[in-house]
C-alpha positions as CSV (number, residue, x, y, z in Angstrom):
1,X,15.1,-25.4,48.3
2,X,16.4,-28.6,46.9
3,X,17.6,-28.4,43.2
4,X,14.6,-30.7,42.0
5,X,12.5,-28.5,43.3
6,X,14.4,-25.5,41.7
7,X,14.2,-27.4,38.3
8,X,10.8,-27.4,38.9
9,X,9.9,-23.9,40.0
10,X,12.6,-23.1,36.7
11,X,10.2,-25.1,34.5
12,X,6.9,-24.1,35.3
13,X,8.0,-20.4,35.0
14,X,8.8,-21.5,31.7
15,X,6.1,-23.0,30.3
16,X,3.3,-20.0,31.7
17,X,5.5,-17.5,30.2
18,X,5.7,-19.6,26.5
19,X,1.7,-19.9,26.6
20,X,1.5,-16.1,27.3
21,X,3.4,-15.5,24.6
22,X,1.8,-17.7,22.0
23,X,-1.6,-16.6,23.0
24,X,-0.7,-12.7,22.6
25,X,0.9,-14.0,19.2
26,X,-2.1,-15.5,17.9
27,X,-4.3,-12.2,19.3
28,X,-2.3,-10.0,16.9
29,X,-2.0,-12.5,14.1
30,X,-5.7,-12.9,13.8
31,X,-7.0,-9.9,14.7
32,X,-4.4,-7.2,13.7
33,X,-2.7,-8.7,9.9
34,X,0.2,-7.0,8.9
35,X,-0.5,-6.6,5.2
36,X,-3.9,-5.7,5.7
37,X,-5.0,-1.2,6.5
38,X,-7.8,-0.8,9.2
39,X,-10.5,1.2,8.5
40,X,-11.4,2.1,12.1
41,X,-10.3,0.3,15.1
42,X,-12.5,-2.9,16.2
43,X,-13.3,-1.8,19.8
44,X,-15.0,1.3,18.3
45,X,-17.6,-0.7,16.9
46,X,-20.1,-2.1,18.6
47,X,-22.5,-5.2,17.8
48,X,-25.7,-2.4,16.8
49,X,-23.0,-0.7,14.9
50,X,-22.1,-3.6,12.5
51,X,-25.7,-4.9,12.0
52,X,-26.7,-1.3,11.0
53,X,-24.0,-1.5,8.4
54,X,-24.6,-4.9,7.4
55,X,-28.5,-4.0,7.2
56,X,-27.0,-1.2,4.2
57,X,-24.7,-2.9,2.7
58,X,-27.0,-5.7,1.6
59,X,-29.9,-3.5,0.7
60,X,-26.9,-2.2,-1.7
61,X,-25.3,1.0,0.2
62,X,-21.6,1.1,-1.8
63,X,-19.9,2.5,0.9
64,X,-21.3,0.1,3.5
65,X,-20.7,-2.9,0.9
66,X,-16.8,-1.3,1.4
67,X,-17.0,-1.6,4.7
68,X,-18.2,-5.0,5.5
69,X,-15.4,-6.0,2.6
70,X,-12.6,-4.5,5.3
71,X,-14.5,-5.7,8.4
72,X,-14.2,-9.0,6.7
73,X,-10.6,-8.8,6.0
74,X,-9.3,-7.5,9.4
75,X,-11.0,-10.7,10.5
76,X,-10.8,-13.6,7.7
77,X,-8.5,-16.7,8.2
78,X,-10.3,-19.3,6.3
79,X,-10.7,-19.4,2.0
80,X,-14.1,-19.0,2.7
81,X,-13.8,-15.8,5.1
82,X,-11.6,-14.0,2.5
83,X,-14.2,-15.3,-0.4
84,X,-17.1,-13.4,1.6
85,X,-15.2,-10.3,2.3
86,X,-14.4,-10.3,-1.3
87,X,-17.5,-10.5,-2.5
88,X,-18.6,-6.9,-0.7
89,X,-15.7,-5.6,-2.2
90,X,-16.7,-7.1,-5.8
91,X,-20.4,-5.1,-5.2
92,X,-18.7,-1.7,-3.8
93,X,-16.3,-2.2,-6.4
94,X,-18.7,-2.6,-9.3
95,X,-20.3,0.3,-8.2
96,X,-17.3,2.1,-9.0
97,X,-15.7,3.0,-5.4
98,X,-11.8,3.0,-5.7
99,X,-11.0,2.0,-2.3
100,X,-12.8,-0.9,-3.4
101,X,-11.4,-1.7,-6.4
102,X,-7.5,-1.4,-5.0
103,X,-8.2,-3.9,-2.2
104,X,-10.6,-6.1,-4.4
105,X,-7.2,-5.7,-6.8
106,X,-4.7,-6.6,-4.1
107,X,-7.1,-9.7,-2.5
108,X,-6.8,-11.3,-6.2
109,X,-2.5,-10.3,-5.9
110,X,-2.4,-12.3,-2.6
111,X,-3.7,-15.6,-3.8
112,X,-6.4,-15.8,-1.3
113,X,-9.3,-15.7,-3.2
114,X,-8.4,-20.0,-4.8
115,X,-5.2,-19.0,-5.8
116,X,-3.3,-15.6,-7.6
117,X,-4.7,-14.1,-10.5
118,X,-3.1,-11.9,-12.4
119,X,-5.5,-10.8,-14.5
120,X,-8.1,-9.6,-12.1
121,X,-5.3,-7.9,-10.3
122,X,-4.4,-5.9,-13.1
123,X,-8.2,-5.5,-14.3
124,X,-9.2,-4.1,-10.7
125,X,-6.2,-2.0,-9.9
126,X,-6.0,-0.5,-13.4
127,X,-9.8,0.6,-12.6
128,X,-8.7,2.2,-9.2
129,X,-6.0,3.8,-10.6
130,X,-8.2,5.7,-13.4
131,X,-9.7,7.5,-10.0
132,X,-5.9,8.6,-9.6
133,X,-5.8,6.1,-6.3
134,X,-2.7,6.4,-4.8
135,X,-1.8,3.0,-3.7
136,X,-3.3,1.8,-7.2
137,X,-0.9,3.3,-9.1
138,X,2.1,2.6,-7.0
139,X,1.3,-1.1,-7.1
140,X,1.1,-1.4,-10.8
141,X,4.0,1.0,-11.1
142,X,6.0,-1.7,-9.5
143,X,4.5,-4.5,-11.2
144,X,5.2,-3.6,-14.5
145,X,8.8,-2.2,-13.2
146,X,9.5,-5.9,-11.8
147,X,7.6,-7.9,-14.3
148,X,5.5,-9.6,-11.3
149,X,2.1,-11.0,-12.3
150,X,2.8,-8.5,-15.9
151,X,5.1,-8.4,-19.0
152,X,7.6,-6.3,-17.4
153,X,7.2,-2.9,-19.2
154,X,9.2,-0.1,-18.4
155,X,7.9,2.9,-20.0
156,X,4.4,1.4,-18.1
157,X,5.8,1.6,-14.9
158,X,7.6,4.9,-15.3
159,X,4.2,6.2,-16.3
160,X,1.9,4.5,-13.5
161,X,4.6,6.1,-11.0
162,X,4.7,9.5,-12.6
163,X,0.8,9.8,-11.8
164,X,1.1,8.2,-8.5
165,X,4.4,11.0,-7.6
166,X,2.7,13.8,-9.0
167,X,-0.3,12.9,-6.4
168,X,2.6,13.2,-3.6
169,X,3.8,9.5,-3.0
170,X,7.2,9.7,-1.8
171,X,7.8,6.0,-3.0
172,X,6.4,6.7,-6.1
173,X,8.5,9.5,-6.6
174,X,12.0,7.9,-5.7
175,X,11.3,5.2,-7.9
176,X,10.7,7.4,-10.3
177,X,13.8,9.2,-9.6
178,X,15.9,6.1,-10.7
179,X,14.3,5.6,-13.8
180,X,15.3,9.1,-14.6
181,X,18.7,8.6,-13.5
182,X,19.4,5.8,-14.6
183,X,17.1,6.1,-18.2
184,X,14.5,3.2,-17.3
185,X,11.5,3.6,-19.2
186,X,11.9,7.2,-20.1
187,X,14.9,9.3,-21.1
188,X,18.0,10.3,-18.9
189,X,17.0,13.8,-16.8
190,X,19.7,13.9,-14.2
191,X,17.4,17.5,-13.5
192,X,14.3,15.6,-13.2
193,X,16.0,12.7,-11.2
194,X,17.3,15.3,-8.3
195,X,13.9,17.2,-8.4
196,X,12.0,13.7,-7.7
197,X,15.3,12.7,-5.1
198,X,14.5,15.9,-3.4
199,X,10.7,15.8,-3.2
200,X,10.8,11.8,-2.0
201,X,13.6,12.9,0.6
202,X,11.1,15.3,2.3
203,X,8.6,12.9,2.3
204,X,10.8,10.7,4.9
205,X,12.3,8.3,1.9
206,X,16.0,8.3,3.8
207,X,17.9,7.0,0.3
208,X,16.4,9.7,-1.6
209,X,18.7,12.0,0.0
210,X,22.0,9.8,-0.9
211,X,20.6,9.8,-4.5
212,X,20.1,13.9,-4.8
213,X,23.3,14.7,-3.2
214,X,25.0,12.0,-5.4
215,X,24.0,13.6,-8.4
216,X,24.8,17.0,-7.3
217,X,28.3,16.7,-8.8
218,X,26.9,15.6,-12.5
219,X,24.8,18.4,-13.0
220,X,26.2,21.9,-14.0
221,X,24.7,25.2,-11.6
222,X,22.0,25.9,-14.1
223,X,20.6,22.5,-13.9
224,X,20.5,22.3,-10.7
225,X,18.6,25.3,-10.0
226,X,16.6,24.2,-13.1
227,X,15.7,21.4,-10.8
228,X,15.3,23.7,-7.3
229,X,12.7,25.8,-9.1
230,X,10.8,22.7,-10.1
231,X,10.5,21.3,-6.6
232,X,9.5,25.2,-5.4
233,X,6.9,24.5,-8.8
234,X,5.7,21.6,-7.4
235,X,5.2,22.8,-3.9
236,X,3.1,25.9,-5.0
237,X,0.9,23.6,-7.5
238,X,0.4,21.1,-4.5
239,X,-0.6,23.9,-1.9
240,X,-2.9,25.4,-4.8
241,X,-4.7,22.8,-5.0
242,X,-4.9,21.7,-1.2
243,X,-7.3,25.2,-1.0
């Protein structure tokens, strides 16, 4: 074969395998967002499926209203998509659901409902977090820690994280282990910092572990096993209430 025709050949390989990849880029980028939690995956809904729930959620069912709020977001693109899907969440939300409230909460954090809005963030997560949601508290844990859409407050963030640790967050809990460490927003407990090091360590947090075995060498023997028998405390309490 002449090397035109190689060029060719070269070139049209190319250009099919560039249009493959730009179309399987697109699939994911619409219909699979990275920042945004699936309820349920979209081939296990059919069409009947979705119209039964839409048919709920506008004769007022909460839960459905919650649904048709995530449906929306998996899918939305347009200011006017993420504007609907927001409004179920508003309705589920008003009717107190906390799933509802954190993404309602996080929708206004993004900016995609006309722009970020602080206040509505705050308003919505604060009122998921009062039904000790996980996420909820994390979020505004690092908020106030950082200062982003808040007045940085300290002792708020150490207590938003507390809550959201003691409910088994293993980010929660290694934040909160600096703060002890390190006397953020609360009072130096080297104790209290290894026993939160520890528990974020088993929860897969690989840095936790450099931070407990770092402190190992600051704290006398009864301190640390001061701290052991917390963590054992904090197992038993968790399994307790897990019956």
């Amino acid at each position: 074969m002449k090397k035109r025709e190689w060029s060719r050949v070269i070139l049209f390989a190319v250009v099919v395998v560039a249009v493959v990849v730009c179309g399987v880029a697109y699939y994911f980028a619409r219909v699979l967002p990275t920042d945004q939690v699936h309820s349920e995956p979209a081939a296990g809904r059919t069409d009947v499926d979705q119209k039964a729930v839409a048919a709920r959620a506008s004769a007022g069912d909460p839960q459905a209203q919650l649904r048709m709020g995530i449906w929306g977001l998996e899918k939305a693109i347009r200011p006017g998509e993420y504007r609907e899907a927001g409004e179920w969440l508003r309705q589920a939300a008003e009717a107190g659901i906390a799933e509802a409230q954190y993404r309602l909460g996080t929708l206004y954090q993004s900016g995609r409902l006309a722009g970020q809005d602080p206040t509505n963030t705050v308003f919505w997560l604060e009122k998921a977090a009062a039904q000790r949601h996980v996420a909820a508290l994390y979020n505004l844990g690092s908020m106030y820690g950082t200062g982003r859409g808040v007045t940085r407050d300290p002792q708020a963030a150490v207590r938003y994280f507390r809550q959201a640790a003691e409910l088994g967050d293993a980010y929660a809990q290694y934040n909160l282990a600096r703060r002890c460490e390190e006397g953020q927003g609360t009072a130096t407990d080297l104790a209290e910092a290894w026993k939160w090091y520890e528990l974020a360590g088993s929860g897969g947090i690989a840095s936790a572990n450099e931070g407990k075995h770092a402190l190992e060498s600051r704290l006398t023997p009864q301190q640390l096993e001061q701290a052991r028998r917390a963590v054992e405390e904090f197992h038993k309490q968790a399994a307790a209430l897990r019956k």
